[in-house]
C-alpha positions in Angstrom: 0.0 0.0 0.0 1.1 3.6 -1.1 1.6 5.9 1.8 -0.3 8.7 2.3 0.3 12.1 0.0 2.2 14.1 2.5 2.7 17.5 1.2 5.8 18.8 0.2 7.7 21.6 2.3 7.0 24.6 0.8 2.8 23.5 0.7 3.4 22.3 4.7 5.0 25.6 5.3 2.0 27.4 3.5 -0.7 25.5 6.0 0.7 25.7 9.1 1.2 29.7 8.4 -2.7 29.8 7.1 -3.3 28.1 10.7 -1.4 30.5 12.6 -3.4 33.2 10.3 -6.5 31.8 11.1 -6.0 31.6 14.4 -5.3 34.8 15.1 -8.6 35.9 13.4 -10.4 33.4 15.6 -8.8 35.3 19.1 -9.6 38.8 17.7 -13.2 37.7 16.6 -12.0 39.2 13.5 -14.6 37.8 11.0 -14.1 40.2 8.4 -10.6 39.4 8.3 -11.0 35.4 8.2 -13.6 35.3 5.4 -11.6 35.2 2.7 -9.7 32.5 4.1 -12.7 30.1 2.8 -15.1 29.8 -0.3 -18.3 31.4 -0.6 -19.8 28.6 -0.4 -18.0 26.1 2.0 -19.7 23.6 3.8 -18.9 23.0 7.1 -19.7 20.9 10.4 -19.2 22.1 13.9 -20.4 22.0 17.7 -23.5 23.7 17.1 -24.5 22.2 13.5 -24.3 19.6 11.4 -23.6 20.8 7.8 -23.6 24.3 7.3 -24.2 25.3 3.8 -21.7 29.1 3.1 -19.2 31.3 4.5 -22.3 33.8 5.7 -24.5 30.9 7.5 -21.4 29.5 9.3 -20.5 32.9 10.2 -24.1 33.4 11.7 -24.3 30.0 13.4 -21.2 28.8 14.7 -18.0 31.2 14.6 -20.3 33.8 16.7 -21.6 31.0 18.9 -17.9 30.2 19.4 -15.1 33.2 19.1 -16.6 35.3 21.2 -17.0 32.9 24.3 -13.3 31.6 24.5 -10.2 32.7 24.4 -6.3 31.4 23.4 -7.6 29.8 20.2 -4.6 27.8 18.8 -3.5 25.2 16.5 -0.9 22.8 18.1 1.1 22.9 14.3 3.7 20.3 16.0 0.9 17.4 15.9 -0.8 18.8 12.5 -0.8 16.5 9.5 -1.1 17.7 6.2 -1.8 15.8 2.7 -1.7 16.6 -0.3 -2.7 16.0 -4.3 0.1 15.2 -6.8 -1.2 17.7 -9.1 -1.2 20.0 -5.9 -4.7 21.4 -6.4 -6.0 19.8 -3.2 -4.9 19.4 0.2 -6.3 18.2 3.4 -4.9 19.6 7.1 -6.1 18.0 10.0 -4.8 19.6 13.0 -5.9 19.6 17.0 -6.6 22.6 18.7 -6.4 24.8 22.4 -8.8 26.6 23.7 -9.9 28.2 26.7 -13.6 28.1 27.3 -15.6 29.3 30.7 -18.4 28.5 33.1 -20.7 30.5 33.5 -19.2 31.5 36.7 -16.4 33.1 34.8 -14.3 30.0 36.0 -11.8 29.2 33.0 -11.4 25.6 31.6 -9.6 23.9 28.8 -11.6 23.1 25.8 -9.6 21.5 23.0 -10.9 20.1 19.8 -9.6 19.0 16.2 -9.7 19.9 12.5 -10.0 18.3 9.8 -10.0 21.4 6.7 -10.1 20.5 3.2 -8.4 23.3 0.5 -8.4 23.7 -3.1 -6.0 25.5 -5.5 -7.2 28.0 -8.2 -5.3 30.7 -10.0 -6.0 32.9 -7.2 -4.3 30.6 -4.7 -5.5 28.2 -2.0 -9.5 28.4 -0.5 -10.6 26.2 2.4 -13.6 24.5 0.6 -14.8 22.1 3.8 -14.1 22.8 7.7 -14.9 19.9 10.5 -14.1 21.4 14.1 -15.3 19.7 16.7 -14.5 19.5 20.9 -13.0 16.3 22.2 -14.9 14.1 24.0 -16.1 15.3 27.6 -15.1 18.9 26.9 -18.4 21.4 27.7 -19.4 22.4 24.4 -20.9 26.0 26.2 -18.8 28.6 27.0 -19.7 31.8 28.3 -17.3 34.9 27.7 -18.4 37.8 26.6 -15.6 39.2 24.1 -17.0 42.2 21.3 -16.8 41.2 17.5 -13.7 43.4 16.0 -15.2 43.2 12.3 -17.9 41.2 10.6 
């Protein structure tokens, strides 16, 4: 049996600095800015859905049911996988991520999860065409900051 596609360097390099991008959008509840990270019309699955059909409904129904109730959003890029086409016009990055979410008390507690993120390749570059984040087992899927939006 083949081994998996493992991507090259330079396409690793370029995923686990979209990660650290994204990321950062996710802990300044910067929608605006993470939008064009992803396709129009993505389809997605999350803690609060099941599929989520666009970029504007997944906005609505789970990054602003999420992003602004926890805090230290992170991808842990040493335990992230990425794959890869031959033809490099697809690439898969599944990746587990930190968190910090809160009781309603204000009390802090971890909430980590993992990512499975499927990309295509146009002209224009690389668009994240599918998004599967979920919590790990046992983790509270609430949380219950209270952080402002910086752009939608």
């Amino acid at each position: 049996m083949a081994p998996l596609p493992t991507a090259n360097t330079e396409t690793a390099q370029f995923f686990r600095s979209w990660l650290e991008t994204f990321a950062g959008y996710v802990r300044e509840v910067d929608y605006a800015s993470a939008r064009p990270l992803f396709h129009p019309a993505v389809l997605a699955f999350g803690t609060h859905n099941d599929v989520i059909p666009g970029l504007d409904q997944w906005v609505a129904t789970q990054w602003d049911n999420v992003w602004p109730k926890t805090t230290d959003f992170r991808f842990v890029l040493e335990q992230t996988s990425i794959l890869a086409s031959s033809d490099g016009t697809m690439a898969t990055v599944i990746a587990p991520w930190t968190s910090t979410g809160y009781h309603p008390d204000g009390r802090p507690f971890p909430r980590p999860g993992r990512a499975t993120m499927v990309f295509t390749r146009n002209a224009d570059g690389w668009l994240c065409v599918h998004s599967h984040m979920s919590l790990n087992r046992g983790v509270p899927q609430a949380s219950h900051a209270d952080r402002p939006v910086k752009a939608w």
